[in-house]
KOLKE-608139 format. One record per residue (C-alpha): residue number from 1; residue in three letters; chain; x, y, z. Coordinates in pm, 1 decimal, m for minus. Example, Ala and Ser with C-alpha at 12.3 -4.5 7.8 and 13.67 -1.06 7.14 Angstrom:
<atoms>
(atom 1 "ALA" "A" (1230.0 m450.0 780.0)) (atom 2 "SER" "A" (1367.0 m106.0 714.0)) 
</atoms>
This chain:
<atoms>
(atom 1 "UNK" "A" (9407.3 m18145.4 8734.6)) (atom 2 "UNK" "A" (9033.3 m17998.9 8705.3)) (atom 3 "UNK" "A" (8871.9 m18287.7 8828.6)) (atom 4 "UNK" "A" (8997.3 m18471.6 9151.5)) (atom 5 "UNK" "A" (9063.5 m18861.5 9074.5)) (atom 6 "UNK" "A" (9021.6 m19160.1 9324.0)) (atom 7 "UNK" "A" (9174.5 m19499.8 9408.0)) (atom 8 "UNK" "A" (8942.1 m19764.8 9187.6)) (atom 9 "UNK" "A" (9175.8 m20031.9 9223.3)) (atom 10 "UNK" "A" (8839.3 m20211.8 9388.4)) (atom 11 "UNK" "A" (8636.1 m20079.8 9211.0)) (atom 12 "UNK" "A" (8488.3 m20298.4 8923.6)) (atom 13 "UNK" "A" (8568.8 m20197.9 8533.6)) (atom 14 "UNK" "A" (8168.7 m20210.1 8484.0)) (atom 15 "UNK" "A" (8111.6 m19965.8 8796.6)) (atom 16 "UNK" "A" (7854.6 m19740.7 8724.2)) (atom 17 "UNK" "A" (7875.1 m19368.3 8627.4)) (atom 18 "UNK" "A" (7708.4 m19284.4 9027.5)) (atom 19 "UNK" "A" (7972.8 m19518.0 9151.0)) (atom 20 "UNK" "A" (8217.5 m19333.4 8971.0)) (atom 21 "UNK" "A" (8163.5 m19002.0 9051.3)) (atom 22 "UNK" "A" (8092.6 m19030.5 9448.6)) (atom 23 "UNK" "A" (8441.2 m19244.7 9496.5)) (atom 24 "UNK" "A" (8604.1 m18948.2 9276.3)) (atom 25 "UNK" "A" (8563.1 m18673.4 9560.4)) (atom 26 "UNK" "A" (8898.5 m18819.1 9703.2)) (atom 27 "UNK" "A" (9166.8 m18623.3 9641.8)) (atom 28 "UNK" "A" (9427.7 m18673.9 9302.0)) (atom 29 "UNK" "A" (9719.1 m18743.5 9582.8)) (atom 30 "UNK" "A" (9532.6 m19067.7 9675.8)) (atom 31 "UNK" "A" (9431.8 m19201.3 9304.6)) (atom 32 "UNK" "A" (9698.4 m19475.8 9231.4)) (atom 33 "UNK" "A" (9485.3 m19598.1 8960.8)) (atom 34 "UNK" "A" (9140.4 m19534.6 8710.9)) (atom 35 "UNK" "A" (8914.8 m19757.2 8622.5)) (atom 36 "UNK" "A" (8699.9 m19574.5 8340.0)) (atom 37 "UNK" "A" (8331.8 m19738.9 8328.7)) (atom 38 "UNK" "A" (8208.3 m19981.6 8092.7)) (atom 39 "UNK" "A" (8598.3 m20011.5 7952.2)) (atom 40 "UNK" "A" (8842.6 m20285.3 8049.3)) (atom 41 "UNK" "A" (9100.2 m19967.6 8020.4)) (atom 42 "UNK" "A" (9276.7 m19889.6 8338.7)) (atom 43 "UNK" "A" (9461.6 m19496.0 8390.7)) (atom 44 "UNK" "A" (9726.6 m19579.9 8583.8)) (atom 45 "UNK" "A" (9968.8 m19313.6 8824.2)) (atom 46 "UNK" "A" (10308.5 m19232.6 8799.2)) (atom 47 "UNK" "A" (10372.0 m19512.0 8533.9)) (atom 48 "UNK" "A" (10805.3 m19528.7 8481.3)) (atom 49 "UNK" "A" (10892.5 m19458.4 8101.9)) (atom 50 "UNK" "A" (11223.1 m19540.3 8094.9)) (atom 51 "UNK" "A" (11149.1 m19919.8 8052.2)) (atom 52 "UNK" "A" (10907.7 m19792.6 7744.3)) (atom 53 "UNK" "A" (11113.4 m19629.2 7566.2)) (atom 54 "UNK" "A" (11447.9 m19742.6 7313.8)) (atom 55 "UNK" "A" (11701.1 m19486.2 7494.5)) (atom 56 "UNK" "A" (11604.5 m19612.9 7885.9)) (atom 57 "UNK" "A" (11557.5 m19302.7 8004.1)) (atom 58 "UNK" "A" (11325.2 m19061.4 8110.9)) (atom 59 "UNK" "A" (11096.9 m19022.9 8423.4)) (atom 60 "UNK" "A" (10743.2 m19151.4 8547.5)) (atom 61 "UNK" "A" (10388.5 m19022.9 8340.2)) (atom 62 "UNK" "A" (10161.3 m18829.6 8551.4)) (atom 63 "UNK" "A" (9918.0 m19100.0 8387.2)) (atom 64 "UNK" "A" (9942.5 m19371.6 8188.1)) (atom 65 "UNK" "A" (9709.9 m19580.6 7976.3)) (atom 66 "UNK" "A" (9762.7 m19880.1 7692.5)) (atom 67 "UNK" "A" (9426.2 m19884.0 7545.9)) (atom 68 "UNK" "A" (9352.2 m20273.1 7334.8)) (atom 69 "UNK" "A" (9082.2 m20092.9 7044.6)) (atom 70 "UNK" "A" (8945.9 m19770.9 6902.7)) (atom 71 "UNK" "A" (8683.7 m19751.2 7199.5)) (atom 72 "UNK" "A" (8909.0 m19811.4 7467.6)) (atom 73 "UNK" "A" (9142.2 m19541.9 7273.1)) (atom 74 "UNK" "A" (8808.9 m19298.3 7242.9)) (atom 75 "UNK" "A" (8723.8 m19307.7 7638.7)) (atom 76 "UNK" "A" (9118.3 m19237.2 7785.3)) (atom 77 "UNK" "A" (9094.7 m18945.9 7536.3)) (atom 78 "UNK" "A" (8781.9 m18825.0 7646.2)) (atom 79 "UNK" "A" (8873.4 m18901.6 7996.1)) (atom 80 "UNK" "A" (9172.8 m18682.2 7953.1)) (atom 81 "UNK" "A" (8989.4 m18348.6 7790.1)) (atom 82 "UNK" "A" (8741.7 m18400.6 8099.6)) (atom 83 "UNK" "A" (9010.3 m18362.6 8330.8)) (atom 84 "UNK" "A" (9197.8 m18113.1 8109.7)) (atom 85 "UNK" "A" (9505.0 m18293.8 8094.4)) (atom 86 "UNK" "A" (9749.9 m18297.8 7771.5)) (atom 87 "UNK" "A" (9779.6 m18601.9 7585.1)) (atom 88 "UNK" "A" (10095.8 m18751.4 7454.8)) (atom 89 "UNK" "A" (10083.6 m19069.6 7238.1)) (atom 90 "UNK" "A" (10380.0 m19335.6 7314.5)) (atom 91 "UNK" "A" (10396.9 m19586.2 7033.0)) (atom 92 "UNK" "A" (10717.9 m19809.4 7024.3)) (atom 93 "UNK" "A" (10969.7 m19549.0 7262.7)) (atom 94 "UNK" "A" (11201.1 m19492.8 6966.1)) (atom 95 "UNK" "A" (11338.0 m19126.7 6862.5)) (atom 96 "UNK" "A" (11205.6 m19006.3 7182.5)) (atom 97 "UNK" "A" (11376.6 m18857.5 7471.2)) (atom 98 "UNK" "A" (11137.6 m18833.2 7791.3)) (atom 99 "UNK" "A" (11251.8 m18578.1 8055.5)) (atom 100 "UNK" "A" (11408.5 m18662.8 8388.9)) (atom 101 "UNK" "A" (11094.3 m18555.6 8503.4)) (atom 102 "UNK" "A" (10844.9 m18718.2 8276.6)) (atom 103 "UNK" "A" (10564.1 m18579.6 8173.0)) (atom 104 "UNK" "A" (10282.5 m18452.1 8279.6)) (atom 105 "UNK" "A" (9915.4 m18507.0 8157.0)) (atom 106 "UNK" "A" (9817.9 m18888.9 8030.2)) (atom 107 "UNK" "A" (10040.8 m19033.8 7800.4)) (atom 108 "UNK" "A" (9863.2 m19324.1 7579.7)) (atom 109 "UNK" "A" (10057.5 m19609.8 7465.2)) (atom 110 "UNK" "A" (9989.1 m19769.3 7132.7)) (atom 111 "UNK" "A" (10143.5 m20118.9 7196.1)) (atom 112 "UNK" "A" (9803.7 m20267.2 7287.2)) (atom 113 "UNK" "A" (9657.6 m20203.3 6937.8)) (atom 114 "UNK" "A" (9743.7 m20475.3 6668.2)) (atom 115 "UNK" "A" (9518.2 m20511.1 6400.9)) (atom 116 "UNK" "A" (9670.9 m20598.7 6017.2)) (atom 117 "UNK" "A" (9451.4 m20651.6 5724.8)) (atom 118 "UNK" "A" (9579.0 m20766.2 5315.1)) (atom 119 "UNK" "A" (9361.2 m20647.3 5067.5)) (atom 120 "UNK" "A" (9481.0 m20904.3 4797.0)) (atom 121 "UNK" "A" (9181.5 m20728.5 4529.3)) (atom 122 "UNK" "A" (9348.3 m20357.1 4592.1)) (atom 123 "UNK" "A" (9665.8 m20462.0 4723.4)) (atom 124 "UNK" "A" (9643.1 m20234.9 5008.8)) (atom 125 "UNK" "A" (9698.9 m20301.3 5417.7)) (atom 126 "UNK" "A" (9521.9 m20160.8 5672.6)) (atom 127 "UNK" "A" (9718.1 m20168.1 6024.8)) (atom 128 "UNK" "A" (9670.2 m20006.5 6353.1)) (atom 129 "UNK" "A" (9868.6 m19743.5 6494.5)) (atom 130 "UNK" "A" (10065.5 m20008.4 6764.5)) (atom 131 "UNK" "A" (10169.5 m20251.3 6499.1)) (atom 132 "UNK" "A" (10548.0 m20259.5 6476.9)) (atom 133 "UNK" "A" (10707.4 m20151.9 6160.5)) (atom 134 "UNK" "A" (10912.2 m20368.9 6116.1)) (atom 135 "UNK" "A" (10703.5 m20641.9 6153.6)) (atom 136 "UNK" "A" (10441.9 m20513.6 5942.2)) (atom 137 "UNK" "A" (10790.2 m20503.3 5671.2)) (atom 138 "UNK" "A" (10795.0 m20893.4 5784.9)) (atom 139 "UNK" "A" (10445.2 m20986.6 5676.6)) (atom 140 "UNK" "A" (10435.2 m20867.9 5355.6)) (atom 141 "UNK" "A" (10758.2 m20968.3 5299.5)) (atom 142 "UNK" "A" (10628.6 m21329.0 5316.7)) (atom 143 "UNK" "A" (10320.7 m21271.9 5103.0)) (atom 144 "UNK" "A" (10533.9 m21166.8 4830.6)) (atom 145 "UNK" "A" (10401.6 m20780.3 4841.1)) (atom 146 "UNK" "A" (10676.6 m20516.5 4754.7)) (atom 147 "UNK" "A" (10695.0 m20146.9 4891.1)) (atom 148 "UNK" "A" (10805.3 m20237.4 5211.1)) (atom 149 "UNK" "A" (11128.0 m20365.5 5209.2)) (atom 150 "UNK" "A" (11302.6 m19992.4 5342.6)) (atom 151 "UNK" "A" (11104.9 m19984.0 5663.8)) (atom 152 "UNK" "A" (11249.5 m20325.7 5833.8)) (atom 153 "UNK" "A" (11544.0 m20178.4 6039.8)) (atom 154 "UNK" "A" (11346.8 m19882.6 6127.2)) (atom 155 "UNK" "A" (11239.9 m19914.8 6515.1)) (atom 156 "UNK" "A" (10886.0 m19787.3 6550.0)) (atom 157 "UNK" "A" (10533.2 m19861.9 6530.8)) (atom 158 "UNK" "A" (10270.9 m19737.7 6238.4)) (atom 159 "UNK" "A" (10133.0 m19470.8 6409.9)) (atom 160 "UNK" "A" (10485.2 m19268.0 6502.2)) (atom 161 "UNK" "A" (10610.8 m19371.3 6089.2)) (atom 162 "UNK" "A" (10297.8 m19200.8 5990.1)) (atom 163 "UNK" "A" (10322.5 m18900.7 6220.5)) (atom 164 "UNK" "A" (10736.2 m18844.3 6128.7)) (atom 165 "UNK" "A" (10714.5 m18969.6 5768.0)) (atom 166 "UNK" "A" (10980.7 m19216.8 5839.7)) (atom 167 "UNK" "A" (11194.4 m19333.6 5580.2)) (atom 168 "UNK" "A" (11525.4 m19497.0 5457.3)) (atom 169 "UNK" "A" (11684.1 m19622.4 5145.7)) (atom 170 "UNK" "A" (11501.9 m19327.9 4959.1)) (atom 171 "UNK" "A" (11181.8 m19426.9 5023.8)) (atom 172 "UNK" "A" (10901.6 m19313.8 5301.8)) (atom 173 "UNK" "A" (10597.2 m19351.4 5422.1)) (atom 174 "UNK" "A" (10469.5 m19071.9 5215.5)) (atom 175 "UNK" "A" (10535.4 m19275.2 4865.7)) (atom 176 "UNK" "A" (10293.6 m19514.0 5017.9)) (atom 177 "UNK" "A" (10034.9 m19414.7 5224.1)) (atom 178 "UNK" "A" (9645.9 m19409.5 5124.5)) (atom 179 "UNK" "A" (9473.9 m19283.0 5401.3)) (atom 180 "UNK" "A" (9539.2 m19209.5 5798.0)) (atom 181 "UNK" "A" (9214.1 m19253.6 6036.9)) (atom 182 "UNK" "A" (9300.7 m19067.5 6347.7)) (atom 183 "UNK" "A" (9078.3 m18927.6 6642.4)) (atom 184 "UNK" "A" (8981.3 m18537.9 6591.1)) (atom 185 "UNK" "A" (9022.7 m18337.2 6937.7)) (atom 186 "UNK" "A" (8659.4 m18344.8 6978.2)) (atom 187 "UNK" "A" (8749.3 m18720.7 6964.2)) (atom 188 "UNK" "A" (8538.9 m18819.0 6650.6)) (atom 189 "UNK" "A" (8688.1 m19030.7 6367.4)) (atom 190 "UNK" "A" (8843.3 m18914.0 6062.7)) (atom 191 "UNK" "A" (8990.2 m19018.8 5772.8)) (atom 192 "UNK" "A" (9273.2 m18814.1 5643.1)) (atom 193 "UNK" "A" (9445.7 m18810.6 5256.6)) (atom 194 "UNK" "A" (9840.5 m18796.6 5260.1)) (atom 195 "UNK" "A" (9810.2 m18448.6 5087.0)) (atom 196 "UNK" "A" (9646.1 m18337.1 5413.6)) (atom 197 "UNK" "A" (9934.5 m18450.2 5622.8)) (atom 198 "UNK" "A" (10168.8 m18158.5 5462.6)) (atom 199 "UNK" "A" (10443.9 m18413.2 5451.7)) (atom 200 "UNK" "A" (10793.7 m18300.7 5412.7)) (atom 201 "UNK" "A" (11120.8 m18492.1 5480.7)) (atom 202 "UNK" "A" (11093.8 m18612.7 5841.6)) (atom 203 "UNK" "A" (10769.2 m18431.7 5954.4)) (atom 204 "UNK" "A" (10367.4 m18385.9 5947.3)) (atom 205 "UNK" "A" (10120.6 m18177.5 6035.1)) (atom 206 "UNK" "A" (10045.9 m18466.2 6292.0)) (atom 207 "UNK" "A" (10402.1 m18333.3 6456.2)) (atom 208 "UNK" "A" (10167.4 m18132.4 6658.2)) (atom 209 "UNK" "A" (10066.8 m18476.7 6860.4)) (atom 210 "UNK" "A" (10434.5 m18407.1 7046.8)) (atom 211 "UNK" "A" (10348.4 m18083.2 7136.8)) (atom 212 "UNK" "A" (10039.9 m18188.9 7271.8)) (atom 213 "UNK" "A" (9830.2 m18014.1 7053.6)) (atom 214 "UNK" "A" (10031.5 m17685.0 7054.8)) (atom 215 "UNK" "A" (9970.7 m17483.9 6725.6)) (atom 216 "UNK" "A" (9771.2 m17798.7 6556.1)) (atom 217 "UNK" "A" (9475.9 m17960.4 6613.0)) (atom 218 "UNK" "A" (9572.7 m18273.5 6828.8)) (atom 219 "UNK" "A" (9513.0 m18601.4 6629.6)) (atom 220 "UNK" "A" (9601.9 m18929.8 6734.1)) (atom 221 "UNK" "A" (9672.0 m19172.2 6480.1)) (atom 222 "UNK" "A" (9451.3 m19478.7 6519.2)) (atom 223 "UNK" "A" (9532.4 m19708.7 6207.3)) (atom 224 "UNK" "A" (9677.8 m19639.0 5871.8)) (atom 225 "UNK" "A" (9615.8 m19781.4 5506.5)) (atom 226 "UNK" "A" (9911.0 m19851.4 5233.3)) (atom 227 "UNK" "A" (9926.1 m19921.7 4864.4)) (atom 228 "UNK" "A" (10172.1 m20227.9 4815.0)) (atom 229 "UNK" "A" (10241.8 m20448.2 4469.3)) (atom 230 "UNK" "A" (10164.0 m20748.3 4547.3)) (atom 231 "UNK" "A" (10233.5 m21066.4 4330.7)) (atom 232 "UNK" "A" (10588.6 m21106.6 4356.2)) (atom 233 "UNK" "A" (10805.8 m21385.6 4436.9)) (atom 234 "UNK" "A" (10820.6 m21410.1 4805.8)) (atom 235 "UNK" "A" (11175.9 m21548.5 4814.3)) (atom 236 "UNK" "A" (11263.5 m21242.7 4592.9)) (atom 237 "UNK" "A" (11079.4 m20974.9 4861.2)) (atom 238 "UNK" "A" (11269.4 m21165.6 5180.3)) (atom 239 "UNK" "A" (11597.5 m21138.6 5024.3)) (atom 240 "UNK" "A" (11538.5 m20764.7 4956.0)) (atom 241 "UNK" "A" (11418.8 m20728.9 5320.1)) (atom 242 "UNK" "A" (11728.1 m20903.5 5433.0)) (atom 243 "UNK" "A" (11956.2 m20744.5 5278.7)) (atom 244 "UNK" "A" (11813.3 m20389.5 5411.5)) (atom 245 "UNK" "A" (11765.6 m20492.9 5781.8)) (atom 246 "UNK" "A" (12177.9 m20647.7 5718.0)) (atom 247 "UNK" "A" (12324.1 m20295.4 5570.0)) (atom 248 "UNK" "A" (12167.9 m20141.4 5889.8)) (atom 249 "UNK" "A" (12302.1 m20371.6 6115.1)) (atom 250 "UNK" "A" (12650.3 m20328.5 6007.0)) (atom 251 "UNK" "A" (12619.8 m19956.6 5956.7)) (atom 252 "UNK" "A" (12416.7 m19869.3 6300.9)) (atom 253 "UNK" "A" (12473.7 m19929.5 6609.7)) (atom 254 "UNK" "A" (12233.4 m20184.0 6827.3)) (atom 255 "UNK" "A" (12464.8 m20325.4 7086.7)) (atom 256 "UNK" "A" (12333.0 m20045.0 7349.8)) (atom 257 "UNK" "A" (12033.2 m19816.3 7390.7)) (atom 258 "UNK" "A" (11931.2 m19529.0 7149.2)) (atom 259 "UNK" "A" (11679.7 m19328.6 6975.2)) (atom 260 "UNK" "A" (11789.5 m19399.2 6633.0)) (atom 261 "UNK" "A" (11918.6 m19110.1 6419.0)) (atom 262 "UNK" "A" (11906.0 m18835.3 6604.1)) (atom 263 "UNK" "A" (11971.6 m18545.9 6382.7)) (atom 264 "UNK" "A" (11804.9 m18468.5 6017.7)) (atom 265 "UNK" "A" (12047.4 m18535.3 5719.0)) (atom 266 "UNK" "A" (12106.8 m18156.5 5601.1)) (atom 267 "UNK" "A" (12098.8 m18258.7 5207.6)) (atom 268 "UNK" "A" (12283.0 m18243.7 5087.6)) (atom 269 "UNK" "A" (12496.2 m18381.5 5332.0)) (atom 270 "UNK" "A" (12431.4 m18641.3 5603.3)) (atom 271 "UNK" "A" (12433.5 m18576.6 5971.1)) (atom 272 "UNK" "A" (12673.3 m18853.4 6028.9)) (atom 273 "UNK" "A" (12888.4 m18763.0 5800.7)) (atom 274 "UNK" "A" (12901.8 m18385.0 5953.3)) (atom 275 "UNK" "A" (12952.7 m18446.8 6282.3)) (atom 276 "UNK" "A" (13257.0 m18759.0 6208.9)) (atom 277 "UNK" "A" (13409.9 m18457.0 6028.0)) (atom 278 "UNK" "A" (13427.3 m18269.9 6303.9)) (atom 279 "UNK" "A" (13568.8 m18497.4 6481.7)) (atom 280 "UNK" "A" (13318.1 m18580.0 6803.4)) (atom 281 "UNK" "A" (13291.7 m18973.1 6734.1)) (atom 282 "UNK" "A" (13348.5 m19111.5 7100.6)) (atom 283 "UNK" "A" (13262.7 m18800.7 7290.5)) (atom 284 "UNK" "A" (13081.7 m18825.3 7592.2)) (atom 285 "UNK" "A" (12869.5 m18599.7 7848.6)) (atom 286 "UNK" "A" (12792.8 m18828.6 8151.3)) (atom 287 "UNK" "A" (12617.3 m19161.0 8038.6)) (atom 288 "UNK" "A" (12596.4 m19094.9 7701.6)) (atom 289 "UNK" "A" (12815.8 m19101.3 7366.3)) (atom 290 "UNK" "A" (12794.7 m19040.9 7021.3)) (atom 291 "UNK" "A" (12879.8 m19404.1 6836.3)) (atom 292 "UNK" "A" (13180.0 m19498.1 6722.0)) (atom 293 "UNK" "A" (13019.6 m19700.6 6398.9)) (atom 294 "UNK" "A" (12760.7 m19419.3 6321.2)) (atom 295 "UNK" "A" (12794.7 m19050.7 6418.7)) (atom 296 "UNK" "A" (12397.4 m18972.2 6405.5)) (atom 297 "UNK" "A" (12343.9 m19199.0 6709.4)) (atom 298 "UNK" "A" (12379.3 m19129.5 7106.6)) (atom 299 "UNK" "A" (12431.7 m19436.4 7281.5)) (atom 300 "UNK" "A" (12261.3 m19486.9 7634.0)) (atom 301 "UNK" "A" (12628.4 m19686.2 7758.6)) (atom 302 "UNK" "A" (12489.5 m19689.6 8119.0)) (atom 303 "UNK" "A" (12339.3 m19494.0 8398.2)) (atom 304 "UNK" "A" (12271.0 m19155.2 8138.8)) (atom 305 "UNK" "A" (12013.5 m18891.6 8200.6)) (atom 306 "UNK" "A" (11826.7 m18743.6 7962.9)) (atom 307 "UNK" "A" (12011.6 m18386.5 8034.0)) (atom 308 "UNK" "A" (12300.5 m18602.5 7967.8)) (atom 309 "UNK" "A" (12167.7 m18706.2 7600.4)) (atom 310 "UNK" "A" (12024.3 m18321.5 7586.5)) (atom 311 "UNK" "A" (12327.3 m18172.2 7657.4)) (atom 312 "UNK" "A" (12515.5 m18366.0 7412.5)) (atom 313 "UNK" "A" (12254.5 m18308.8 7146.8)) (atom 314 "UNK" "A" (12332.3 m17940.2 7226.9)) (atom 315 "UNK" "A" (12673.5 m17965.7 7244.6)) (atom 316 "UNK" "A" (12649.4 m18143.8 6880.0)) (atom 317 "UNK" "A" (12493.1 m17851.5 6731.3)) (atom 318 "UNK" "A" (12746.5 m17598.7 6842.3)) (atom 319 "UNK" "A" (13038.1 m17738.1 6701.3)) (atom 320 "UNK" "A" (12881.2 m17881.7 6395.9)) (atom 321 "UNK" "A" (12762.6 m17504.1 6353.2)) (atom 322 "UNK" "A" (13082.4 m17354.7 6478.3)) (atom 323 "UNK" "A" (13285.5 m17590.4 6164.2)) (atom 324 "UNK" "A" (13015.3 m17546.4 5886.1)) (atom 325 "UNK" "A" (12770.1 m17286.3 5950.7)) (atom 326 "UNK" "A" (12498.4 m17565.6 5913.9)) (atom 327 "UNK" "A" (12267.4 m17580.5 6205.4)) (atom 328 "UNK" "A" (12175.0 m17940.1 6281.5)) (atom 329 "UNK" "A" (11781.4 m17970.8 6309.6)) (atom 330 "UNK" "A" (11701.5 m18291.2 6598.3)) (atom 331 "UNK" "A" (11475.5 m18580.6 6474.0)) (atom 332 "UNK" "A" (11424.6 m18694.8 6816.2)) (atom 333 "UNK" "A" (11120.5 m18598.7 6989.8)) (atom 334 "UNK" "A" (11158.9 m18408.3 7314.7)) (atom 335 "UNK" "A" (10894.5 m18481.4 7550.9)) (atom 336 "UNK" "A" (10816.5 m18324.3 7921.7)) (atom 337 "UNK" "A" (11022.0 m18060.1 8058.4)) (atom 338 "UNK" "A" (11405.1 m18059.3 8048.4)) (atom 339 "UNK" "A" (11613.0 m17931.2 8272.1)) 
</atoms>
């Protein structure tokens, strides 16, 4: 850390700047938590993840902040460039796995920022990065507005859908997006088009947010805009929705922790369908096991590490490459160091 940090858990949220920087001279071992000035945001220490994420696993951030609008968003990420710390963005914990270790630098979580807006004159929404997918799917469900109806079994928030270009039932968020506002790394506002995203199946140029800014420019996504139909029969949009978040249900597993899918579907063949033909449904490496119902998920079935799920993930790949010289590419996101 550049900059030595300081216990402010007395210190007011409105403490001046002078304040600030004379209580800061303590050293980073005694800072338990930051309270950056004229925020309500608090930068809290050694913050567990497991609890944050869908798989339960995963060890402590060296910071951790859950910022409630764009300026509270703006300050942790200027906070974090001050002190020269890498940021990772946390939205809902799915297709993650966090390290046994954690990881280092401040990780922001999204969950804080809500914010949904229907256009009924364009027929566009605008929602922040924290919303939850599938509650987004939900709401215009209910208003009778179709292009939606895909994205209601798929765990995540806004911001990660719009970073992986998440998808199902042959549809993604590429077919639908108008716009992404994220924060530049000089932490300005920007407005991006979906042809500067570079979206392919799965992936984005915002990918580069995992890798804390490795190779990319980091962006964090902030809020994102759509183009929906609406005027249909609301009745009509729920029972699609339904019947989407009912084929995963029976097809996917829910009953225990997970990621989600955890390998891309090699077209065109599905990872699922690779890896039940090579026989591996059931196998285990320590707490964790590839489903019984669907072959593309790891299940969390008690006590696992992540070197458990990343040694199974490994393990995957060999024999799926070993029976049909196809190299399984992971859709989870690895995050902190491995060991």
């Amino acid at each position: 850390m550049n900059i030595s940090q300081a216990n402010l858990d007395s210190i007011d949220s409105k403490a001046s700047p002078l304040i600030v920087t004379k209580v800061q001279q303590l050293s980073a071992s005694e800072a338990k938590s930051i309270y950056l000035p004229n925020t309500n945001c608090v930068i809290k220490s050694q913050i567990p993840l497991a609890t944050l994420t869908s798989f339960r696993v995963g060890g402590p951030a060296q910071w951790y902040v859950a910022p409630r609008n764009l300026e509270e968003l703006q300050a942790s990420f200027a906070w974090a460039n001050a002190e020269g710390l890498a940021v990772t963005l946390l939205g809902a914990g799915s297709n993650l796995l966090v390290s046994d270790r954690g990881i280092p630098g401040l990780v922001i979580g999204t969950r804080h920022l809500r914010h949904t807006e229907f256009n009924f004159m364009t027929g566009q929404v605008t929602v922040a990065a924290g919303e939850p997918l599938p509650r987004l799917a939900w709401q215009a469900a209910e208003r009778g507005w179709q292009g939606l109806e895909w994205a209601v079994g798929i765990p995540g928030s806004v911001g990660g859908a719009v970073v992986m270009n998440a998808g199902a039932h042959k549809s993604c968020i590429a077919d639908i997006l108008v716009s992404a506002q994220v924060l530049s790394p000089n932490g300005e506002v920007e407005t991006l088009a979906p042809e500067q995203l570079e979206y392919r199946y799965r992936t984005s140029v915002l990918q580069a947010n995992i890798a804390a800014g490795l190779g990319k420019p980091l962006r964090l996504v902030t809020q994102a805009t759509f183009q929906l139909q609406p005027g249909a029969d609301p009745e009509q949009v729920l029972a699609t929705t339904s019947q989407h978040l009912e084929q995963r249900r029976t097809s996917q597993p829910y009953h225990l922790p997970s990621c989600g899918s955890v390998f891309r579907n090699p077209l065109p063949y599905t990872a699922g369908w690779l890896i039940e033909q090579t026989g591996l449904k059931g196998y285990k490496i320590g707490g964790a096991q590839i489903a019984e119902r669907h072959a593309n998920f790891i299940l969390n079935c008690g006590g696992a590490k992540a070197s458990d799920i990343l040694q199974l993930i490994n393990y995957v790949q060999d024999q799926v490459q070993q029976h049909w010289s196809i190299l399984l590419e992971p859709e989870v996101k690895i995050l902190g160091e491995l060991d």
